[in-house]
N, C-alpha and C positions, 0 to 999 in steps of 0.2 A: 634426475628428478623422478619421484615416485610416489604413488597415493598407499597412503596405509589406512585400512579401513579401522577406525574404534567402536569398540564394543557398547559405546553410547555417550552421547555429550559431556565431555569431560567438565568436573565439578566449576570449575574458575571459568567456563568456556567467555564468558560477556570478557573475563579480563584478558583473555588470551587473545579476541579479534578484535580489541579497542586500539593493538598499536597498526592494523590494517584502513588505509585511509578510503577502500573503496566500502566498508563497510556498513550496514542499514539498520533501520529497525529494524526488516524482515529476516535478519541474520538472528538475532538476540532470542535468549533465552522467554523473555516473556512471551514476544509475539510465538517462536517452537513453543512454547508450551500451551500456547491458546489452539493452536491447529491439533496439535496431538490428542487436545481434551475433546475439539471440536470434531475431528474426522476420526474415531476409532479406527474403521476399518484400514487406514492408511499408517504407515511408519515413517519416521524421519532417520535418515542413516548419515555418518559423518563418517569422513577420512580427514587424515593431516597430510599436508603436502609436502614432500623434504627436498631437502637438495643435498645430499650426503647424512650426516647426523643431527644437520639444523631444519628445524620447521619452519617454510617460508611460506604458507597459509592453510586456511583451512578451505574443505567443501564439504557442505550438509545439499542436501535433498529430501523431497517427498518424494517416497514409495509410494506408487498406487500400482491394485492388478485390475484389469478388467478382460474379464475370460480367460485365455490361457494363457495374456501377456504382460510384462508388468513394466512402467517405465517410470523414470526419476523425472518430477519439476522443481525446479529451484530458478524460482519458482512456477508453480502452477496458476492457473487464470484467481482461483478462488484462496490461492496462498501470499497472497501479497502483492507487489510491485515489481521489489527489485529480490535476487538473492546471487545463485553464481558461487564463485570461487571469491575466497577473501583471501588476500593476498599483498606481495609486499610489489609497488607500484611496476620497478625494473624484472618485473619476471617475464619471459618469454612467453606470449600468449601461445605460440603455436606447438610448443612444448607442451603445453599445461593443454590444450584443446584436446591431440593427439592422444595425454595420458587419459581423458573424462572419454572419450570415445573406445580407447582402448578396455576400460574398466567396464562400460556396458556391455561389452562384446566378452567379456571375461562371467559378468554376470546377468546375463541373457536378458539385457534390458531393452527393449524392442524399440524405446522412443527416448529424446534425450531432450529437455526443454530449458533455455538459459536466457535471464535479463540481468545484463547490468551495466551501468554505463560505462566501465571499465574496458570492458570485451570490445574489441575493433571488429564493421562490421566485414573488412577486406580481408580480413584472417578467419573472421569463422564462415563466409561466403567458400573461401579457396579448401574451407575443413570439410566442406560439401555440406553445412544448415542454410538449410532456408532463415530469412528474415520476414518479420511481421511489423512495417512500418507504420508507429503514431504518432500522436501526441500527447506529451501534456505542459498543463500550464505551471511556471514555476513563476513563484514572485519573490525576489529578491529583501530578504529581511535584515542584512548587514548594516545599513548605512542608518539605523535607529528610526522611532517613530515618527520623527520628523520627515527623514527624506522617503519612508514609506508614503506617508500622509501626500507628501508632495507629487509622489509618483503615481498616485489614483487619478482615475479619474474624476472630471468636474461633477459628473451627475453623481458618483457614489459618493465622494465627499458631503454632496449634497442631501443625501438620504440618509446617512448616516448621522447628519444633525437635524435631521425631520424626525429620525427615531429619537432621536432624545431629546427634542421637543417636542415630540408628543408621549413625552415623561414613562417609553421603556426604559426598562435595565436589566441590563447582562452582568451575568456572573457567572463565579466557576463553579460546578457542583460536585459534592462528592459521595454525598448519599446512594447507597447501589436502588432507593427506589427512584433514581433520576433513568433508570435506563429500562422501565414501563411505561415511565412518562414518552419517551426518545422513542420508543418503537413504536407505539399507540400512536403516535405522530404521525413517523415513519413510514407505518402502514396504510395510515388515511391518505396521504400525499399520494401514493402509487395505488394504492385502489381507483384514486379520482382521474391515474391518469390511465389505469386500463391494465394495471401492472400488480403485481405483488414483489411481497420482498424476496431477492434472493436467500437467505437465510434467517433462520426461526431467532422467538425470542431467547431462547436457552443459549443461541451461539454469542446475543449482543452481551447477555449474563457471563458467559465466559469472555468475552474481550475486556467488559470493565473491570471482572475482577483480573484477569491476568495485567490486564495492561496498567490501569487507577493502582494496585497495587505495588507497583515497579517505578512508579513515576514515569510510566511511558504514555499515559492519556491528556487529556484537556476537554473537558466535557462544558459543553456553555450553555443555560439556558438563559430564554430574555423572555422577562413577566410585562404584562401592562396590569399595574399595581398587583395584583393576588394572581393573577388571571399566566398559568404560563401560557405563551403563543408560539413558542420554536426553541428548539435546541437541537445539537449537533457534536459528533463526537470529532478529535481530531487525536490521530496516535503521533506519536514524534518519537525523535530520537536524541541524542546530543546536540543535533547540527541541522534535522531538517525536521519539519511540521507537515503533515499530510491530512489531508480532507478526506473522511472514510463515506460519511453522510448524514442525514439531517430530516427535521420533520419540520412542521410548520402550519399554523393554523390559517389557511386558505380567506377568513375573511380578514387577515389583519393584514392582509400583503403590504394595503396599500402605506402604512404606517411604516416600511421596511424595514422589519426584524431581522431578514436574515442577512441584513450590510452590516447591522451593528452587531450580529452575533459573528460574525469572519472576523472581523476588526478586533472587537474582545482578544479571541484567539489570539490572532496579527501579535497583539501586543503582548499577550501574555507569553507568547513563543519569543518577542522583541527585549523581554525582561532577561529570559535564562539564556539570550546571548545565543539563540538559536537561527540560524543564518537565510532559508530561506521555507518556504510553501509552495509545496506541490500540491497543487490545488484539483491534481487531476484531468483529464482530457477525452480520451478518445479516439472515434474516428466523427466526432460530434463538436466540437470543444463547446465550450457556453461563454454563452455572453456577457452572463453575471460575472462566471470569474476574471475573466480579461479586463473590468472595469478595473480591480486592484490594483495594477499596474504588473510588471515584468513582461514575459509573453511567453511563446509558445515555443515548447524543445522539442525534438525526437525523443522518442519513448520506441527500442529497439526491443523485440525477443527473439531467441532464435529458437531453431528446433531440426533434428535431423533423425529421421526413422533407421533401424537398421533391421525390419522386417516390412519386405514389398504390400505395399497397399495399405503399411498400416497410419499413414500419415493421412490418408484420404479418408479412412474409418475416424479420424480424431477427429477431423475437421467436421463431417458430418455430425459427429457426437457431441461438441462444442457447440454446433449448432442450433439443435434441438436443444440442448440443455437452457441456450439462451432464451428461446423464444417458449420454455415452459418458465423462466424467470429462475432459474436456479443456476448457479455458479459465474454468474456475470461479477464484475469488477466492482470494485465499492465505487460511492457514488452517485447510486441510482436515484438517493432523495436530495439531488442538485438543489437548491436554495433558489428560489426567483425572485425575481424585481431588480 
């Protein structure tokens, strides 16, 4: 087996990792091309992975330097979820580990950062990565709106027919001025809470248009009559729905907008036969989301330095970046009630 590096994301790339079943939004062409617009400074690099003359998956990465050293995420904290190698299921992880470790050591990539559920975490433990152990919450969307409905909880059930009798409604939006609205929101929610948003309006501009135009968004808002009071954006993929974040007008809580604006989502992801919601987690989880029903998974990343002290320098810079509000995970404007 060997990585051959390409000269840039081959044209067909979405049709080439659609027959790999560990595969994500954060693999696909629209979400690469929302980071690429969004992070200039950084580059996205792809190899095919072969096993003689057949290709048995692909791995892309984010490039980033910072000072004299540059290292691959795939992904990174502000790049997504999941990414890693796409591949065909029976492939030797400890082969394929060996080849990505091998490859930075070939091009002097000081730090190596991987999530995906694929990866076991006793083979890349014994590869010498550290693990960074979470959560998130995933809710099971398979079994139709019915047996979703039935798997919530009593009190959300409950508020989500308080919101519609108290005659809100949710809908999909697709106008790009819905995402002035979404961040004007957005912004207010995390200022009240002492907080700002980790990323400007220009980056939510490039995610609806990248993503609303690929069919990879779901954008909800829910009006009391003319009056919007909350919307929320959700990216998905063929198979999963993901919670990025959400704004919400603080005096309408009590009428609960944002159980009916999850729900809309729920169901509209429950339409195109879209399997589950990751609704996000942490080292925090919330409480709003756990009323939906499913529960709570391991959310694994891993990461292995191959220049001394430089994993202590990330972690320190990670740090700081979080507590200025910059490059934290999505999710920051959680929905309450």
């Amino acid at each position: 087996m060997k990585l051959v590096r390409l000269a840039d994301r081959p044209g067909d790339w979405d049709q080439q990792i659609q027959r790999f079943p560990n595969r994500t939004l954060f693999h696909e062409s629209a979400w690469l091309d929302y980071l690429r617009f969004t992070r200039p400074h950084s580059r996205i690099e792809y190899f095919e992975i072969r096993r003689g003359l057949a290709c048995v998956g692909y791995f892309c990465a984010v490039r980033v330097r910072k000072l004299v050293y540059a290292y691959w995420g795939s992904p990174l904290p502000w790049a997504g979820m999941y990414m890693g190698p796409v591949v065909e299921p029976q492939l030797d992880q400890e082969e394929l580990v060996h080849l990505l470790t091998e490859q930075c050591r070939k091009e002097r990539i000081a730090h190596l950062e991987l999530s995906n559920d694929w990866l076991d975490a006793s083979v890349m433990q014994a590869a010498g990565f550290q693990v960074d152990t979470s959560v998130t919450h995933v809710c099971p969307l398979a079994g139709g709106a019915a047996a979703v409905w039935a798997g919530m909880a009593g009190t959300c059930r409950t508020r989500i027919r308080k919101a519609e009798k108290s005659q809100l409604t949710a809908e999909s939006a697709d106008d790009p001025a819905v995402v002035e609205d979404f961040y004007g929101l957005f912004a207010r929610v995390l200022t009240n809470k002492g907080s700002r948003p980790s990323y400007s309006l220009e980056h939510a501009r490039a995610l609806f248009h990248h993503l609303h135009s690929a069919d990879r968004l779901f954008v909800i808002r829910v009006k009391l009559q003319d009056r919007l009071i909350a919307t929320g954006f959700y990216p998905h993929d063929d198979r999963a729905m993901y919670y990025l974040d959400a704004g919400y007008e603080p005096d309408f809580l009590e009428l609960c907008p944002n159980n009916l604006m999850h729900w809309t989502a729920m169901r509209m992801a429950i339409e195109r036969r879209i399997t589950s919601f990751n609704m996000g987690g942490g080292p925090h989880p919330s409480r709003f989301t756990q009323k939906f029903g499913g529960g709570l998974q391991p959310y694994l990343t891993y990461h292995k330095s191959f220049v001394p002290f430089f994993d202590q320098a990330r972690q320190v810079y990670h740090f700081v970046m979080r507590r200025a509000g910059d490059g934290a995970r999505a999710g920051q404007g959680r929905p309450e009630r």
